[in-house]
C-alpha positions in Angstrom: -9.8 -14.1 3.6 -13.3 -13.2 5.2 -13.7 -9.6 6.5 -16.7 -10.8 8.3 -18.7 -7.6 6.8 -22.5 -7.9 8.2 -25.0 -7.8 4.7 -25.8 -4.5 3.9 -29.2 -3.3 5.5 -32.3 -2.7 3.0 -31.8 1.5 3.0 -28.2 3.1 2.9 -27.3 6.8 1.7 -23.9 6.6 1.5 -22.3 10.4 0.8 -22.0 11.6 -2.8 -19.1 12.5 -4.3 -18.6 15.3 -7.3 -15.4 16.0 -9.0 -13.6 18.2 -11.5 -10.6 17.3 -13.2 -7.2 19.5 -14.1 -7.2 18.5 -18.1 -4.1 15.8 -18.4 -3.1 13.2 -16.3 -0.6 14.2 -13.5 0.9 9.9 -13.9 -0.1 6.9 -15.1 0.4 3.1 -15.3 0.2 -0.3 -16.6 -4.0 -0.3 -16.3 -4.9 3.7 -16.3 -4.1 7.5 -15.4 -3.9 9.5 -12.5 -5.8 12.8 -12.1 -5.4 16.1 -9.9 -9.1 16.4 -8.5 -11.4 19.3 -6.6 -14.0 17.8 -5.1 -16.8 20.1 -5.8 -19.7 19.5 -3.5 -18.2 20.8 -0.6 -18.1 23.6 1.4 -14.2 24.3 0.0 -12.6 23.3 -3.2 -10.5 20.1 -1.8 -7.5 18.7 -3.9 -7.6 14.8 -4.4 -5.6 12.4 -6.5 -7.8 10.7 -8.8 -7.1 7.3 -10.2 -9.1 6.0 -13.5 -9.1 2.8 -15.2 -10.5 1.0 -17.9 -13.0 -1.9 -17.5 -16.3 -2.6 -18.3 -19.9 -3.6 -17.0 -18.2 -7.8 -17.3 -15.2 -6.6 -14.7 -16.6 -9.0 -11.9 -13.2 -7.6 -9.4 -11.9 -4.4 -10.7 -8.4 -3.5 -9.9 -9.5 -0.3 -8.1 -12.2 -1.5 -5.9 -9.5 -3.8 -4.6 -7.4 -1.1 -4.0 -9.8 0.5 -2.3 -10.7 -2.2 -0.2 -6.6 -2.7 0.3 -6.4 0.7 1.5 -9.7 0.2 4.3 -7.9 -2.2 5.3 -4.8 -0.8 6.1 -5.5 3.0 6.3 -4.7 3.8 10.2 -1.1 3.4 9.1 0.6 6.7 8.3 2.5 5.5 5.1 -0.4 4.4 3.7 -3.0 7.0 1.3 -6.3 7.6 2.5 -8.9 6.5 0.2 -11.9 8.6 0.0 -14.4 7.8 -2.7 -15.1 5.2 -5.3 -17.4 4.9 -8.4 -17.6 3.0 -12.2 -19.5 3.4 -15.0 -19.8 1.5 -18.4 -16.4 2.0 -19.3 -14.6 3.2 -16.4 -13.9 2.8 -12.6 -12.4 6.2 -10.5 -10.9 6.2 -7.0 -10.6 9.1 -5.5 -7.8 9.5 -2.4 -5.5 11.2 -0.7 -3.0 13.9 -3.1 0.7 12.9 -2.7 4.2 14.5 -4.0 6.0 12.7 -6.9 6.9 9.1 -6.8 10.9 8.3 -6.2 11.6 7.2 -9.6 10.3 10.5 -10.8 11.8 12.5 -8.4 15.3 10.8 -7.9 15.8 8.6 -11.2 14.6 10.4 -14.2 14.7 14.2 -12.2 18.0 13.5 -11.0 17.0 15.3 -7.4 19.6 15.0 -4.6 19.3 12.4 -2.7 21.4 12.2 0.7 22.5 8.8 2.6 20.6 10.5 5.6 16.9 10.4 3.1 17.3 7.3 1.7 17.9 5.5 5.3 14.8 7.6 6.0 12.9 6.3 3.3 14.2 2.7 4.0 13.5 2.8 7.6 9.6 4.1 6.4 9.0 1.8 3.6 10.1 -1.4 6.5 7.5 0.0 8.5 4.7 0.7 6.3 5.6 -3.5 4.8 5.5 -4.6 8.2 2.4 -3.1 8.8 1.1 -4.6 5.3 2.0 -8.3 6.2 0.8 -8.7 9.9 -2.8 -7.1 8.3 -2.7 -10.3 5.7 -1.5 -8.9 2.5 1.1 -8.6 0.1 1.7 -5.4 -1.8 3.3 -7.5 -5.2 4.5 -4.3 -6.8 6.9 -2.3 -4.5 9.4 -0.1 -6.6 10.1 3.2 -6.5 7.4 4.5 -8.9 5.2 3.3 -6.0 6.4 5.0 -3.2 5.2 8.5 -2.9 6.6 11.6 -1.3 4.5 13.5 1.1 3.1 17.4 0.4 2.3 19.7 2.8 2.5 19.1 6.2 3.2 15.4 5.6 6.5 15.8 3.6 8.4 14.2 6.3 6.9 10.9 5.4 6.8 8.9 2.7 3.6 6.7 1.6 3.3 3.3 -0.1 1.0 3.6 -3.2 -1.1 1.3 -5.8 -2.6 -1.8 -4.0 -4.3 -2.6 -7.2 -2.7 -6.3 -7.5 -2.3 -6.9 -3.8 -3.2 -10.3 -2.4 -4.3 -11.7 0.6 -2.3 -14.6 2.6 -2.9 -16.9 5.3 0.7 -16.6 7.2 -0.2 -20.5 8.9 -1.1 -21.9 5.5 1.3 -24.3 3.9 2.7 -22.6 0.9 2.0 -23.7 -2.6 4.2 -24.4 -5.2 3.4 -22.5 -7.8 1.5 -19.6 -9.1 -0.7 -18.8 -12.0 1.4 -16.1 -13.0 4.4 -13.6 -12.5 2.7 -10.3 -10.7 4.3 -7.1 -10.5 7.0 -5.4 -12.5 9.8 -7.7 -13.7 12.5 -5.3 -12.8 11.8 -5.2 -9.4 10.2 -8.4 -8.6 11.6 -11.2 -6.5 13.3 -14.3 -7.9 10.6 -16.6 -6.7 7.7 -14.4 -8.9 9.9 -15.1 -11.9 9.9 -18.5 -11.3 6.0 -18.7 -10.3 6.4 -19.7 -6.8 3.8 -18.6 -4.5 4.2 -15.4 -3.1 5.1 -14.4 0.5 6.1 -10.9 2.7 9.7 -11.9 1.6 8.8 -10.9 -2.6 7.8 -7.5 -0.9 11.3 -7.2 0.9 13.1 -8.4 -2.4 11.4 -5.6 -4.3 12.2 -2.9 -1.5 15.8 -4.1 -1.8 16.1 -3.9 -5.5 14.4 -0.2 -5.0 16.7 1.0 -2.0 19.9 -0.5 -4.4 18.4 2.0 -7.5 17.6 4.9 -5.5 21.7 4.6 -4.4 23.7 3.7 -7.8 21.1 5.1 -10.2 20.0 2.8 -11.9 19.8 -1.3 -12.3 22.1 -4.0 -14.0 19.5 -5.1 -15.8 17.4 -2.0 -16.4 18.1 -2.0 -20.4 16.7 -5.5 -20.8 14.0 -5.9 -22.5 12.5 -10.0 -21.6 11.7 -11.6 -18.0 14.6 -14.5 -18.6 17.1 -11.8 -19.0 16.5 -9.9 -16.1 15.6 -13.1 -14.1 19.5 -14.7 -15.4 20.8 -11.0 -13.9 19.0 -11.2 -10.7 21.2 -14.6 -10.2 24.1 -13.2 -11.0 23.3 -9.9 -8.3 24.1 -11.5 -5.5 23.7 -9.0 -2.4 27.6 -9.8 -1.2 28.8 -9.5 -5.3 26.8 -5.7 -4.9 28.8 -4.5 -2.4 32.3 -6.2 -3.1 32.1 -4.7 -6.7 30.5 -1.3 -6.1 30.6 1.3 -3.6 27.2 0.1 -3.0 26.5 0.2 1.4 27.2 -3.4 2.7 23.8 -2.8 4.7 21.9 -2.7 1.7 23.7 -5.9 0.2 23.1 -7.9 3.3 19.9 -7.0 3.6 19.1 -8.5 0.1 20.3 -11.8 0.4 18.8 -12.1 3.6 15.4 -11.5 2.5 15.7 -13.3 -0.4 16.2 -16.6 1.8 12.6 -17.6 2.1 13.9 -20.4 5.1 14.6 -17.1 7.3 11.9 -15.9 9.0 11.6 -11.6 7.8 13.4 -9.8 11.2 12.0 -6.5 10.6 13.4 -5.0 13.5 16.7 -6.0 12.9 16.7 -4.7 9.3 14.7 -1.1 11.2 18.0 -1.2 13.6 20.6 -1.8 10.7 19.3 1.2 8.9 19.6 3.9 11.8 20.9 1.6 14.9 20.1 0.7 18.5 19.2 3.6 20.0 15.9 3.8 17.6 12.5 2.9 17.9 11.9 -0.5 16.2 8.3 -0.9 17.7 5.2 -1.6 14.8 4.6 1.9 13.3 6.9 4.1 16.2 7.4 7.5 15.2 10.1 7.1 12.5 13.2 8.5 14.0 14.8 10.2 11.2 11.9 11.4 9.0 12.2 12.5 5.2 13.7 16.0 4.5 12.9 17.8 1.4 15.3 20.4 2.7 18.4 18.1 3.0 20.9 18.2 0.3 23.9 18.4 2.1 26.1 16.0 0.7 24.0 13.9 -1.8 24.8 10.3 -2.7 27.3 10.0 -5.8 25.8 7.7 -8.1 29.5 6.3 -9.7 27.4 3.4 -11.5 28.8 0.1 -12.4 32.2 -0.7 -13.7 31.9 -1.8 -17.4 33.9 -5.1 -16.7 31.2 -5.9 -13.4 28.2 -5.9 -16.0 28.0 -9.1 -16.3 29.2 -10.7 -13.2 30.1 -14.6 -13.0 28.3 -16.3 -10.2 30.2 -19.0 -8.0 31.8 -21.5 -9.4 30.0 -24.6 -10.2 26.3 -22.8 -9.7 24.0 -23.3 -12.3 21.1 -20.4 -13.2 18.4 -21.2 -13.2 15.4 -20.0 -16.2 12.4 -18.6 -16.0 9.6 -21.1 -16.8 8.6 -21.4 -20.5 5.2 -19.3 -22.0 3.8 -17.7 -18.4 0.3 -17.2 -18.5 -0.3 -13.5 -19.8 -2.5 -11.2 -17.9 -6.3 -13.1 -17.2 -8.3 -11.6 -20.0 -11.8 -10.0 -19.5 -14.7 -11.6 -21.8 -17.8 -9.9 -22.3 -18.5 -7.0 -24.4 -17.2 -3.1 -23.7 -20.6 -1.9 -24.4 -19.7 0.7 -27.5 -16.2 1.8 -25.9 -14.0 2.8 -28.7 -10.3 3.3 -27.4 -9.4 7.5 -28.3 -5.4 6.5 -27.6 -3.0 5.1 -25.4 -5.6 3.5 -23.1 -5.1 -0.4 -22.2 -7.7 -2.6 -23.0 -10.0 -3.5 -20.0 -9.0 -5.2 -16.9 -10.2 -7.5 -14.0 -8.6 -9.2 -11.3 -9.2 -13.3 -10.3 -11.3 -14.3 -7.9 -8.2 -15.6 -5.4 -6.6 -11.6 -4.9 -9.9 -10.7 -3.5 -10.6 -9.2 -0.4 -13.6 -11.0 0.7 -17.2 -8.9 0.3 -15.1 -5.7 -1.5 -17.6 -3.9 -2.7 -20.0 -3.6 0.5 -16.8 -2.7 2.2 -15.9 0.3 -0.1 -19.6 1.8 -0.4 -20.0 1.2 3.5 -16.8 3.6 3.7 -16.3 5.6 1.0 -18.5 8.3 -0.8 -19.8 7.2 -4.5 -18.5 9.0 -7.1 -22.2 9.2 -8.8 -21.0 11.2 -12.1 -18.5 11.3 -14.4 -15.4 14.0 -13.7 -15.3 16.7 -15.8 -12.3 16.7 -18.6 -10.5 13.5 -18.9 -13.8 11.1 -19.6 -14.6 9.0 -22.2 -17.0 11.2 -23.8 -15.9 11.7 -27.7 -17.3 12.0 -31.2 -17.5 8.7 -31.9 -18.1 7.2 -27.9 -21.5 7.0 -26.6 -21.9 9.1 -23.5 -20.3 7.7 -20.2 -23.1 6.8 -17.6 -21.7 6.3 -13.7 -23.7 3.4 -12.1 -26.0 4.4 -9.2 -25.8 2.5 -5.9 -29.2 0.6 -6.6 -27.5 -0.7 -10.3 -24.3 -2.0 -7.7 -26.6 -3.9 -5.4 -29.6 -4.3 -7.0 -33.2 -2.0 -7.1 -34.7 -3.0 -3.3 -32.0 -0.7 -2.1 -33.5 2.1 -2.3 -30.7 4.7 -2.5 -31.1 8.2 -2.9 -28.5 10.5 -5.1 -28.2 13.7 -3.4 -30.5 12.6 -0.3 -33.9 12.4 -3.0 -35.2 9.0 -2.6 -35.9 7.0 -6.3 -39.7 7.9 -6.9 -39.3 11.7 -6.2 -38.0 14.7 -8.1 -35.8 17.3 -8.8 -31.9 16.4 -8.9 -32.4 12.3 -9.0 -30.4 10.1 -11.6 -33.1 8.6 -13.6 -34.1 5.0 -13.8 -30.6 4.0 -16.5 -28.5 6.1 -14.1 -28.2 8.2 -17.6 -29.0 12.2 -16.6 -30.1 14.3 -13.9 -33.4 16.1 -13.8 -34.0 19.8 -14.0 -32.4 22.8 -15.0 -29.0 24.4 -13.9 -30.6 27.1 -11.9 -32.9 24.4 -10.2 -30.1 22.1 -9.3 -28.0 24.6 -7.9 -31.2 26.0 -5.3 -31.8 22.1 -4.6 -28.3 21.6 -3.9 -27.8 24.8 -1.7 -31.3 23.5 0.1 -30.0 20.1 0.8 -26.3 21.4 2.3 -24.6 20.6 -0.5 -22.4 23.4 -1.9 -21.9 22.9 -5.5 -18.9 24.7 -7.8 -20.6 24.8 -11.9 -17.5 26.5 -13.1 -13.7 26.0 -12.2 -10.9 27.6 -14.0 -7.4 26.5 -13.9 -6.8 28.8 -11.3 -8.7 27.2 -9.3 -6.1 24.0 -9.1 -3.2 26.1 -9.5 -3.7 27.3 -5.7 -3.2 23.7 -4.5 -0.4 23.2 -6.5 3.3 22.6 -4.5 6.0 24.7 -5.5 8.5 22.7 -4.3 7.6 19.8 -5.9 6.0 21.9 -9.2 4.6 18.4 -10.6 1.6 19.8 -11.9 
């Protein structure tokens, strides 16, 4: 789907970002880590979420410049985290945007934080929203579960935020749907029924997920949550019928009904029903409305008892006479990257480099991120690739991006001058510390050299006390 992005004109000085890094990741993924950030070139330490991934110089459509562009895209919604900048090198690509709480799964499923019926209608009633939104702007999340849905901090704690558009697609809503897919996307817990069986995805794989998620966050846990392959969790899915859920359980009927309605693709997704059936009538249903009962961090009045399953419902019969169906034979595994990684030697747990396919792009993505966002232009501090045995880690400069006749200045100094310019590899910066602090202070830029942990610990939220 074209953005229709006008070609970038011959000069642009896009703003420069500079970060530090807290020393650990504060959560991570399938493809990378997440980081608590300051952005350091400011005139005040500002905390940002930073999120890192491997790659390298052959990753034609990294997963985090989609995001990014994902995010452009949808960012005047207020469920939605605001990207601010973007940047790769050799090994790496960084996003930096907006700092959130913990993610539900974190919060509610492994920290066992109350949850009342009140919050998760409230979440509900959010996450319906924020989806809408998603779908009438042409795209479909593919990975909704409650490790991607964020709580808010500060004065945004009433809401809650939908996170990690790094395998989002685009969809024409008037094109004829295809059969198939190349492959199942997402997390096989959570997905829909049709992205086990590689049909082509629609809004209603999103809804599935957000069901599947809203069920967890209520009993606890899932069915099939201790299985271990894609046909047994797609053979349990079957068996979970919506209407099964809440004859069996003490599972809401809302919540039941609401799964089996959107997991008939022949019904066309009612969001404002679904928006009414969570908190009624008298309710705003209207595309992002002011939610009407917003998140409370301070309610725990009465939270949800998670009974669980009985042990004689674990395995469910489904109607008689209906056969299950199976999940297709040998799905194509994730498309791998060719090309070399340049010298990058893996230190741990990190995956091995990633790339999306041409089809979940955005149109022109990259001029769309560097016409919006700031470029990180340096590597963040703690956290990089940078080892014994790993050749240094070199961020990529806007002319290596689009090519030398840019002509891009770092820092506001054009290419051909002096002082604080990334030389011609994009490999160091010129003169001394002393000299690039007095060229930073005379250019406006206000630049921190040294940040101690105290430094983060002042943005940290007690509440939530996730860092």
């Amino acid at each position: 789907m074209s953005l229709g992005i006008p070609p970038l004109s011959v000069r642009c000085d896009p703003q420069v970002m500079q970060l530090r890094c807290r020393y650990g990741p504060i959560g991570h993924g399938s493809f990378g880590r997440v980081y608590m950030a300051l952005v350091t070139n400011e005139r005040a330490l500002r905390p940002v979420a930073l999120k890192k991934v491997h790659i390298t110089d052959h990753a034609k459509h990294p997963p985090l410049l989609h995001e990014a562009a994902a995010l452009l895209r949808l960012q005047s919604h207020r469920s939605i985290p605001e990207p601010y900048g973007w940047g790769s090198s050799q090994f790496f690509e960084y996003l930096s945007l907006e700092l959130l709480g913990p993610d539900l799964y974190s919060w509610f499923i492994l920290g066992k934080k109350p949850l009342t019926s009140r919050n998760l209608d409230a979440i509900a009633w959010q996450m319906l929203d924020a989806l809408e939104y998603v779908h009438s702007q042409g795209i479909i999340h593919c990975d909704v579960k409650p490790s991607n849905i964020m709580l808010g901090r500060g004065a945004n704690k009433s809401h809650v935020y939908l996170s990690d558009f790094g395998i989002s697609l685009s969809f024409d809503p008037n094109a004829p749907p295809s059969e198939r897919t190349t492959l199942p996307r997402g997390s096989a817990y959570y997905m829909s029924l049709n992205n086990h069986s590689r049909r082509a995805l629609s809004p209603h794989n999103d809804m599935e997920s957000l069901a599947y998620t809203i069920i967890q966050l209520r009993m606890g846990r899932l069915p099939w949550g201790t299985f271990t392959s894609h046909a047994e969790v797609f053979v349990s899915k079957q068996r979970w019928t919506g209407e099964h859920w809440t004859a069996t359980t003490d599972c809401p009927q809302v919540y039941g009904q609401f799964l089996d309605s959107v997991r008939d693709h022949g019904q066309v997704l009612d969001y404002v029903r679904w928006k009414r059936e969570f908190w009624g009538d008298s309710v705003p249903t209207s595309l992002s409305a002011e939610a009407p009962y917003k998140y409370d961090p301070s309610d725990h009045d009465t939270p949800i008892s998670r009974t669980g399953y009985d042990s004689e419902l674990e395995k469910p019969l489904t109607a008689s006479g209906r056969e299950l169906a199976r999940v297709p034979e040998s799905p194509e595994p994730w498309p791998p990257l060719s090309g070399s990684s340049h010298g990058f030697y893996e230190l741990s747990t990190w995956s091995g480099p990633v790339t999306l396919e041409e089809a979940a792009t955005f149109g022109p993505e990259r001029e769309l991120v560097l016409r919006a966002l700031a470029l990180i232009d340096r590597p963040p501090a703690f956290g990089t690739s940078e080892g014994e045995s790993n050749p240094r880690e070199v961020m990529k400069t806007f002319e290596s991006i689009f090519g030398e006749n840019v002509g891009r200045a770092v820092d506001g100094v054009m290419a051909g001058g002096g002082g604080d310019r990334i030389n011609g590899n994009g490999s160091g910066y010129g003169g001394s510390e002393g000299e690039r602090s007095a060229q930073h202070k005379a250019k406006g830029l206000f630049r921190v050299p040294d940040i101690v942990e105290l430094d983060f610990l002042q943005f940290c939220d007690p509440e939530y006390d996730r860092y």
